[in-house]
C-alpha positions as CSV (number, residue, x, y, z in Angstrom):
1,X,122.5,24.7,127.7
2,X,123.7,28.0,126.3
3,X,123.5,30.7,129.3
4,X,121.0,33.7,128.5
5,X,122.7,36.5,127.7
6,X,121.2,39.7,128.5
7,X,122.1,43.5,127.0
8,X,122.1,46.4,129.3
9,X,120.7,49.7,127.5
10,X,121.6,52.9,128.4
11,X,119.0,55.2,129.4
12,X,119.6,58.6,128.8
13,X,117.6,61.1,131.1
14,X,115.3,63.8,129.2
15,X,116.8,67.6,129.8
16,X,114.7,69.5,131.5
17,X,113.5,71.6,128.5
18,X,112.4,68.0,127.1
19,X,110.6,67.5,129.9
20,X,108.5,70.4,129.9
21,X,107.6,70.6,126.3
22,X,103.7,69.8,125.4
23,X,102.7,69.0,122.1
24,X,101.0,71.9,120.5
25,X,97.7,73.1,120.4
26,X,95.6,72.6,117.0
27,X,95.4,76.2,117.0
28,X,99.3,76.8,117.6
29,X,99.6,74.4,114.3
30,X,97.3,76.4,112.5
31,X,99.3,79.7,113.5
32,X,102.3,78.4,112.8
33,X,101.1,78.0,109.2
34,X,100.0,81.3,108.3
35,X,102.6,83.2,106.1
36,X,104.6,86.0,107.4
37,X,102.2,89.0,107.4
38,X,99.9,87.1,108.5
39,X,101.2,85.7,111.5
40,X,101.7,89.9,111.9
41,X,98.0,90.8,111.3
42,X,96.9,87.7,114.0
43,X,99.4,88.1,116.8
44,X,98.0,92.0,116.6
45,X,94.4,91.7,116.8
46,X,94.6,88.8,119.2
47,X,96.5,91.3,121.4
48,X,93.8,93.9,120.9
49,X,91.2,91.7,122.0
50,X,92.4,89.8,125.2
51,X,92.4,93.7,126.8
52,X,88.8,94.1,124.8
53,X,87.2,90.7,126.1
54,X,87.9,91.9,129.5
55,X,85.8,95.8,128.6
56,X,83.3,93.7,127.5
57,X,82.4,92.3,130.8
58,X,82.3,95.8,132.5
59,X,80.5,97.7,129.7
60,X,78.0,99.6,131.7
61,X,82.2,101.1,133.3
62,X,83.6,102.3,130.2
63,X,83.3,106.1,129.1
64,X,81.8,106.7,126.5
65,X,81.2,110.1,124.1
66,X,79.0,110.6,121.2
67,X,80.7,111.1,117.7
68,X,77.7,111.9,115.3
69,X,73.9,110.4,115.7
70,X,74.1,106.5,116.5
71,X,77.9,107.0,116.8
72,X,79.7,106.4,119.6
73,X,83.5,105.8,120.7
74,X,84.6,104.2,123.8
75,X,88.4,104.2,125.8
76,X,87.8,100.2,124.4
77,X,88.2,101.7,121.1
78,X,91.4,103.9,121.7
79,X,93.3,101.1,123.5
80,X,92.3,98.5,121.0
81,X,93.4,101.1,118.1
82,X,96.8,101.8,120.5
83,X,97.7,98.1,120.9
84,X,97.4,97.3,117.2
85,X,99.5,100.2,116.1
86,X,101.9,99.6,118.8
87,X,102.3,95.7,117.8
88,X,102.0,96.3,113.7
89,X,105.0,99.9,114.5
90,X,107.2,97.4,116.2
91,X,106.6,94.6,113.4
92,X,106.6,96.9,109.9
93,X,107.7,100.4,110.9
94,X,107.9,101.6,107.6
95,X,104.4,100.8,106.8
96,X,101.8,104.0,107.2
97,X,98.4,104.0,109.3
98,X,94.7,104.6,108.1
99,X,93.3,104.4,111.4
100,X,89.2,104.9,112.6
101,X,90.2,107.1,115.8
102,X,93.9,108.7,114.8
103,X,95.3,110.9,111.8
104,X,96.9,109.3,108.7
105,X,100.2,107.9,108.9
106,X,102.6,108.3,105.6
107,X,105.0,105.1,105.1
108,X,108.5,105.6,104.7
109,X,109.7,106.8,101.5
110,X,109.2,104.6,98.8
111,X,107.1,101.8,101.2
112,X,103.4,101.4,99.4
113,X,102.0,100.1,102.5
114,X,99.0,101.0,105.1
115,X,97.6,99.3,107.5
116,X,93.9,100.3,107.6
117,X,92.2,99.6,111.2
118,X,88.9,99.7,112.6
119,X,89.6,99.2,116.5
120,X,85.6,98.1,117.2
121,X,83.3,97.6,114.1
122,X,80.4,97.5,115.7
123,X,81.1,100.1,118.8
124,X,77.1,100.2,119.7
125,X,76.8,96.6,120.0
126,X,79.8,96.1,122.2
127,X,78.7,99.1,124.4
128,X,75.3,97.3,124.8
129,X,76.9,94.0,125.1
130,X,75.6,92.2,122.3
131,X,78.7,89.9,121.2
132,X,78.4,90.9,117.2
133,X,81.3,92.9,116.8
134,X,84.7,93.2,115.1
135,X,88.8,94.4,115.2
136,X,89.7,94.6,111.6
137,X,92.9,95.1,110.4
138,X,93.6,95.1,106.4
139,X,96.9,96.0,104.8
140,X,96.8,98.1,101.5
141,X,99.6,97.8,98.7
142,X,98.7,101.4,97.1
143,X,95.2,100.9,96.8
144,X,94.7,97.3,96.6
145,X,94.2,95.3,99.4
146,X,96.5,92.3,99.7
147,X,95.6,90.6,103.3
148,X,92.7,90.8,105.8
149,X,91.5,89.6,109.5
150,X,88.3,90.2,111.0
151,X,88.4,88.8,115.0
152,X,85.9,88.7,117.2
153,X,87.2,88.0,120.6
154,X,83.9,87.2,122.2
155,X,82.7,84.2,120.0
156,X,86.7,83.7,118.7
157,X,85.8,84.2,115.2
158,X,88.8,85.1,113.3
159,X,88.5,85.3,109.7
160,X,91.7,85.7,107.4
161,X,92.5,86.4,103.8
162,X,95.2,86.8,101.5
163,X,95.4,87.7,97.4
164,X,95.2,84.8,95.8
165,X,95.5,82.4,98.6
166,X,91.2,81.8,99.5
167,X,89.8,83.0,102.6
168,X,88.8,81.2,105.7
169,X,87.4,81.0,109.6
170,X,89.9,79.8,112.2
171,X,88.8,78.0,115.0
172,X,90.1,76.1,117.9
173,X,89.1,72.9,116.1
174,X,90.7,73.4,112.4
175,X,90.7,76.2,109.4
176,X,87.4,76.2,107.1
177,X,87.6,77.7,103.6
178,X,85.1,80.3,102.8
179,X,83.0,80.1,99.7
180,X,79.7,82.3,99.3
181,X,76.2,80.9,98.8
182,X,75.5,79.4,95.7
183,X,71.5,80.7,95.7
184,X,70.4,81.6,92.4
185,X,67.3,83.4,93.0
186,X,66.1,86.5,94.9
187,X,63.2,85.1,96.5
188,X,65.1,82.7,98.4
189,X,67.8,85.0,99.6
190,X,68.5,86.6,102.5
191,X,70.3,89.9,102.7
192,X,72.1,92.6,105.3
193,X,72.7,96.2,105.5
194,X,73.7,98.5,107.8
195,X,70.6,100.2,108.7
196,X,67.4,101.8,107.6
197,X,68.0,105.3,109.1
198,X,70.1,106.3,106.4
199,X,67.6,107.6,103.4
200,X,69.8,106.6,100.5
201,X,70.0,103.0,102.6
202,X,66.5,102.6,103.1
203,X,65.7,103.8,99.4
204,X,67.7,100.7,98.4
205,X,66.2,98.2,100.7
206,X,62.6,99.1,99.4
207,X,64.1,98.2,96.0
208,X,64.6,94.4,96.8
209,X,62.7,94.2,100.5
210,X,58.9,92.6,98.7
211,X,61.8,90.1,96.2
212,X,64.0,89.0,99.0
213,X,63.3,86.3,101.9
214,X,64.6,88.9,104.7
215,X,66.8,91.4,105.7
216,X,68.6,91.1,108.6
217,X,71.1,94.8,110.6
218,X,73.7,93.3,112.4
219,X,75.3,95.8,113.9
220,X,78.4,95.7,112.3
221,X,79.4,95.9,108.7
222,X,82.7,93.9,108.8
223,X,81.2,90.9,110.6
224,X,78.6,91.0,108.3
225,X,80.8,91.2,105.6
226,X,82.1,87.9,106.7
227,X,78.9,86.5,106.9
228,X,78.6,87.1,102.7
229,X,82.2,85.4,102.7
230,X,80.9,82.5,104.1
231,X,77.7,81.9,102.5
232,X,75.1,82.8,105.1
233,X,74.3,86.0,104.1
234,X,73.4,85.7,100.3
235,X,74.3,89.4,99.7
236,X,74.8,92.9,101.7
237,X,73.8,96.3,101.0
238,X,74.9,99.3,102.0
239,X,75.7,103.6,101.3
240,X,77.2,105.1,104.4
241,X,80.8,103.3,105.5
242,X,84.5,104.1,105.8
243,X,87.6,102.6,103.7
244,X,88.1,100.5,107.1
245,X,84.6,99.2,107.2
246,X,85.1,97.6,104.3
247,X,88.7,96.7,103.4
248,X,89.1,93.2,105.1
249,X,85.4,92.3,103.9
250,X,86.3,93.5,100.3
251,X,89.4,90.5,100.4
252,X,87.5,87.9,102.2
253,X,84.4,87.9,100.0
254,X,86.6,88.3,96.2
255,X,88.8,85.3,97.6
256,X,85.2,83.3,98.8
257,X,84.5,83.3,94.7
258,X,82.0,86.7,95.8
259,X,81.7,89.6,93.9
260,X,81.2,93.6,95.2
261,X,80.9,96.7,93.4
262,X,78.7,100.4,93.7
263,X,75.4,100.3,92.3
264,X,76.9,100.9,89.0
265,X,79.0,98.0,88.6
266,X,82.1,99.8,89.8
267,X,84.5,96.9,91.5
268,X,87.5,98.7,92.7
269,X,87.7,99.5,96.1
270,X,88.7,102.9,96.2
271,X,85.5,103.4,93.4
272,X,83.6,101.3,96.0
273,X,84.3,103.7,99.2
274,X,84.5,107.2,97.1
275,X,80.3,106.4,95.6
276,X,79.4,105.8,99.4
277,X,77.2,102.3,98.0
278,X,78.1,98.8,97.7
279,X,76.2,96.0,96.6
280,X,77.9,92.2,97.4
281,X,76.8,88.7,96.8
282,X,77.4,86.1,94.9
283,X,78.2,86.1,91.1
284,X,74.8,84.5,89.9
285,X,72.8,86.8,91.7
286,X,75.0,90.5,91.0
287,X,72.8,91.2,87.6
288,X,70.2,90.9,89.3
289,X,70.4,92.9,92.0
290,X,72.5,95.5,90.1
291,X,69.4,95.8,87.5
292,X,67.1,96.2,90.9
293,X,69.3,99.0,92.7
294,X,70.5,101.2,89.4
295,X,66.7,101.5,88.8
């Protein structure tokens, strides 16, 4: 009988690094496919709100001053806004700033980037503790804004867009594309704004308020921006905002198949923030509303 014959395999021990690698996160894959900038934009806001979860939890601590009536600015805002241009300086220093809290920043000679910022969209919320509020970072190429994030770092909402590339949520268990609602009629609809103590806001609302389904004030216009992005608002109206309110939402709801202009019909951003109104909704419904708010 033939004798067994058996074969001794080598083993070769793991290194150490081997052994203490872990497989990665869904949400470390999903990072590690963003493009470039992007990977920029969401390593900075991320910072910005690890320090800004934590000022959260101790709101009734922070100082606090009054900027105008219904407008306040915490230290959470100035160390959110410091974080993100320390992180975006070290990243892109030739790129300028349009920042809420600072001065303007100039690029480098012939660089036709800004970074535009708004530290805490939503400051009164946050300073009252209700968890609807926003650090928004969008990056301008002259005027036209190329790439956006919106994070909330209570709920871990981050939204991201790029030209031409579709907009979407992240979340710990994969990337959703955006896409607004598809309603087709007012009486079904249900719309934001950003307040009724303005008078040219609240002379809007009564335009549509008895031909809508609701109107809902969030608190904050770039989370509600978001909400038009992803088809839960059916459309947003609004006449008193900044360039930073507005630039990430702007990119999120064109690349969600949305559409957002003044009350003339004016699309460009830039037209948008310089007429102080915007309308936004789906591309169905923008006659109609336009015929409704230019009357």
């Amino acid at each position: 009988m033939a004798a067994l014959i058996t074969e001794k395999r080598r083993i070769t021990p793991r290194s150490q690094a081997a052994r203490r690698e872990r497989p990665k996160t869904r949400e470390e894959i999903m990072f590690d496919s963003l493009s470039p900038i992007m990977t920029i934009m969401v390593r900075a806001v991320r910072k910005a709100g690890k320090k800004m979860l934590r000022d959260f939890g101790e709101v009734s601590s922070l100082q606090v001053s009054r900027k105008g009536p219904g407008d306040f600015v915490s230290n959470a805002d100035m160390m959110a806004e410091k974080t993100l241009i320390d992180q975006l300086s070290t990243d892109k220093p030739e790129y300028g700033f349009i920042t809420e809290e600072s001065e303007r920043v100039e690029p480098k000679e012939g660089c036709p980037y800004y970074w535009v910022i708004d530290p805490i969209d939503g400051t009164t919320n946050f300073l009252h503790a209700v968890p609807c509020f926003s650090i928004s970072v969008a990056l301008l190429e002259n005027d036209d804004v190329i790439a956006g994030v919106s994070f909330n770092p209570v709920t871990n909402e981050l939204y991201y867009t790029e030209k031409g590339k579709g907009s979407f949520l992240m979340t710990p268990t994969g990337n959703v594309r955006l896409r607004v609602s598809g309603r087709n009629s007012l009486d079904c609809s249900l719309i934001g704004s950003n307040g009724y103590n303005s008078t040219r806001n609240r002379q809007a609302i009564e335009k549509v308020i008895t031909k809508v389904a609701s109107v809902r004030y969030n608190g904050s216009t770039t989370m509600a921006l978001a909400s038009v992005a992803a088809g839960q608002y059916d459309a947003y109206i609004a006449t008193r905002f900044k360039l930073w309110d507005i630039a990430t939402g702007y990119l999120l709801i064109k690349e969600a198949g949305g559409f957002m202009s003044d009350f003339k019909g004016n699309t460009s951003l830039m037209d948008i923030v310089n007429a102080q109104e915007m309308i936004t909704c789906n591309m169905t419904l923008k006659q109609t509303f336009l015929d409704l708010l230019k009357a």
